[in-house]
N, C-alpha and C positions, 0 to 999 in steps of 0.2 A: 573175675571181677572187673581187670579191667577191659576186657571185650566188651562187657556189658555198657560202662561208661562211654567207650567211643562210639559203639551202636546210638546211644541216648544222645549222645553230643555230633552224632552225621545225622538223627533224626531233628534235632532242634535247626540246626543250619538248614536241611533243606528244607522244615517248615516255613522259618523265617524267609528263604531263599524264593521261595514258594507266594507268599500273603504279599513281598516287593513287587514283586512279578505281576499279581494279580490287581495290587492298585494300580501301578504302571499302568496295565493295561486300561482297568477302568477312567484314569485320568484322558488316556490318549485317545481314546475310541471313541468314534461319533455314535451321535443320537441315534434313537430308533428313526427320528423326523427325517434327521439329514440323507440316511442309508434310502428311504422312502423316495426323499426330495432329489435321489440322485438315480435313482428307476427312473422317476417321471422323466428327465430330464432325456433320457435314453430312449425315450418311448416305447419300453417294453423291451428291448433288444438286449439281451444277457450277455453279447460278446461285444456289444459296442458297435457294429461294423451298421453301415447303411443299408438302403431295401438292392441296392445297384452293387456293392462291394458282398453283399451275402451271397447274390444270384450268382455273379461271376466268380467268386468263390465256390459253390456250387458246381458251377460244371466244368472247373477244372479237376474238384475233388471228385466226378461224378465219370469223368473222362479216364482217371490214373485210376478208377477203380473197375474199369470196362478193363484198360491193357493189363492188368495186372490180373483180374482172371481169367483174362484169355492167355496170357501167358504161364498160366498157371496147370489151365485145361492143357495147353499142347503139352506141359512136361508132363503131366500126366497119362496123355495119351504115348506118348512115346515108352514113358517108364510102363508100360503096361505091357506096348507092344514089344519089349526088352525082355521083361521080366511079370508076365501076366498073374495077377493075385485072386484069388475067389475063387479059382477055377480046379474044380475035383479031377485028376486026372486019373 
């Protein structure tokens, strides 16, 4: 019986705990307009970053992604020439 009671009494708290939360949120949260009016503002760019800070951000990411399979390729060739896999003897 009283399991029951505290089951009913941690479910009313976190209801309650729950419906605060959720005005809160509603109170604090912008408009559908402002969320809209603040893309515009961005002109389309979802990371915020300019048409000049994307590029170069690009080919550094485009750069560490070159050394890092070619560093990738050699341990594998070497791990191969170690220890060769696939191969029926």
């Amino acid at each position: 019986m009283l399991d029951q009671e505290l089951g009913t009494c941690r479910s009313v708290t976190f209801a309650a705990s729950y419906v605060t939360a959720l005005s809160q949120r509603a109170i604090s949260s912008k408009t559908y307009l402002e969320e809209i009016q603040m893309v515009d503002e961005t002109k389309g760019s979802l990371s915020g970053l300019s048409e000049d800070e994307a590029m170069e951000f690009h080919g550094v990411f485009m750069t560490s992604m070159m050394g890092f399979l070619a560093v990738a390729a050699v341990a594998h060739v070497l791990a191969w020439m170690w220890r060769p896999w696939g191969v029926a003897w």
